[in-house]
C-alpha positions, -999 to 999 in steps of 0.1 A, spaced: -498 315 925 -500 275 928 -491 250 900 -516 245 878 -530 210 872 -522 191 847 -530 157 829 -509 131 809 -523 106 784 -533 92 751 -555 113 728 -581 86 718 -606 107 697 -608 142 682 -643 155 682 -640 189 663 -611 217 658 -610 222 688 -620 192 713 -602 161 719 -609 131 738 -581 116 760 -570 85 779 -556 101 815 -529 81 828 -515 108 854 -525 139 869 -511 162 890 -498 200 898 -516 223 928 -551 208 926 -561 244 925 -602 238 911 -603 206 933 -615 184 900 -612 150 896 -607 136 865 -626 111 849 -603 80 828 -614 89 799 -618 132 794 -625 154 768 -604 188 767 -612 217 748 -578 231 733 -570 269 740 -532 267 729 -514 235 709 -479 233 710 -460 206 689 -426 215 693 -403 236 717 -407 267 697 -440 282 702 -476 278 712 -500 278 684 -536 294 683 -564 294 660 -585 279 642 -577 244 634 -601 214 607 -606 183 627 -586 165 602 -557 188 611 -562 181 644 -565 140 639 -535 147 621 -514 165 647 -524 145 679 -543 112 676 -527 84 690 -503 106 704 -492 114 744 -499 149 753 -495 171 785 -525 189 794 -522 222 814 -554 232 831 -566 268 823 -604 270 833 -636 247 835 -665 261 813 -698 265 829 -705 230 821 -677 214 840 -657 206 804 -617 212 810 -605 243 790 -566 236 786 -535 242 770 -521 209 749 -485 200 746 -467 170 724 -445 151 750 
């Protein structure tokens, strides 16, 4: 199994619990779903991770959320596309 893609960037908005909007300022990995990504993307979160320790799942508030990642550089780790072409991904702190 190949590298899965990822993105780098800036999370610019949170839309719910679960969606963010981000700034992309690199991607990379095996190019596995042959995407391209737009500047600015939304990503649906499937797992957050804020620390080393452990990845979190659930069901997280928007404010949480706002709390926890605006502003903020995060690594995105390319799981799936829905059926509407939106990225379903795991998001790390960096």
């Amino acid at each position: 199994m190949g590298r899965r893609d990822f993105l780098i960037g800036n999370v610019t908005d949170v839309v719910d619990g679960e969606t963010i909007s981000m700034t992309v300022e690199r991607t990379g990995g095996g190019k596995q779903y042959g995407y391209r990504y737009n500047v600015q993307q939304k990503i649906q979160i499937k797992r957050l991770r804020l620390t080393d320790i452990a990845w979190m799942t659930g069901v997280f508030t928007r404010p949480q959320i706002e709390k926890m990642l605006k502003g903020k550089q995060i690594l995105c780790l390319i799981r799936s596309r829905d059926p509407g072409g939106g990225i379903i991904a795991d998001v790390q702190l960096i």
